[in-house]
N, C-alpha and C positions, 0 to 999 in steps of 0.2 A: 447487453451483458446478462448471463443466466446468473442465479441464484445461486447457483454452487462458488462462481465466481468470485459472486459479490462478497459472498460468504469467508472463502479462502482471501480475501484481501485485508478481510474484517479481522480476521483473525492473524495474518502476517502481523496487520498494525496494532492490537491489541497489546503486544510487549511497549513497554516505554520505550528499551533501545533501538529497538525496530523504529519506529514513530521519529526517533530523534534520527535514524539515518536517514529515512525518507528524508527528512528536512535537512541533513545535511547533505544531501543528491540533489534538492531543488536546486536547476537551475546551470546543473554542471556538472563532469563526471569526476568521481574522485578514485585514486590508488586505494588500495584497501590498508594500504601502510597509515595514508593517510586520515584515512575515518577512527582508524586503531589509534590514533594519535589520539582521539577525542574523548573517548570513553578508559574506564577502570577495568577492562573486562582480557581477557587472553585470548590470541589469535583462534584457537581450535572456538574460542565461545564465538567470537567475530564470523566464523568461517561458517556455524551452523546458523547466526541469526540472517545470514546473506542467503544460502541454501534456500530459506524458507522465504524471502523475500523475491528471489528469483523463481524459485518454485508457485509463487501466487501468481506471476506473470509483472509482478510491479517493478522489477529492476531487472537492468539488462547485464551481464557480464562479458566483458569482453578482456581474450589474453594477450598478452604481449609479453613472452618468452615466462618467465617464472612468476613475474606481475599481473597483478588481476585488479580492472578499470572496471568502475560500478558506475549503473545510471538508472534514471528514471525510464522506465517503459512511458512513453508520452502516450500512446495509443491505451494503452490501459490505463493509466492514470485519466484520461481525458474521455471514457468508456464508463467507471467508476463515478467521476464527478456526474456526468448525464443523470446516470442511475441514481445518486444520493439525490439531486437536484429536482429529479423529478417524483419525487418524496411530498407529500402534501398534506399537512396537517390542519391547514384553516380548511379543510372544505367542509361545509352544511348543509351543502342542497342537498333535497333529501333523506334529510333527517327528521325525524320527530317523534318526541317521546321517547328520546334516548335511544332510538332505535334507527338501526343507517340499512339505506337501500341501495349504497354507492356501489354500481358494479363497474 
């Protein structure tokens, strides 16, 4: 996963509401009626935080006549996790004197 990627996902999840749909997509796909059920916000606000969710590649849209089914992108959600995970902050070989020669 490139860096612009990582970037645009960072930034999809950056909103709280964002963040709380994700988790409310873990694991299953949901109606947009139904997500709308959970939060204090109005369909056209719903309709842009989804745009931008789908537009980072993390959620999938799919229609069914005037209905719109939401879900986790699992390839990129699991693309994402690699990348964070492979994030490493204990390392100190070669380091010294505050100065790092990690390439």
């Amino acid at each position: 996963m490139d860096a612009e990627t990582v970037s645009s996902i960072c930034k999809a999840l950056g909103d709280p509401n964002r963040l709380k749909i994700v988790q409310l997509l873990s694991g299953c796909e949901k109606c947009a009626c139904v997500i709308l059920e959970e939060f204090n916000i109005t369909q056209p606000t719903l309709s842009h935080h989804m745009k931008i969710l789908c537009g980072s590649g993390l959620v999938n849209v799919r229609k069914e006549g005037k209905w719109s089914f939401y879900s986790l992108n699992c390839e990129t959600l699991r693309d994402f996790q690699r990348f964070i995970g492979a994030l490493d902050c204990e390392r100190t070989t070669g380091c010294t004197d505050g100065k790092c020669d990690c390439r």
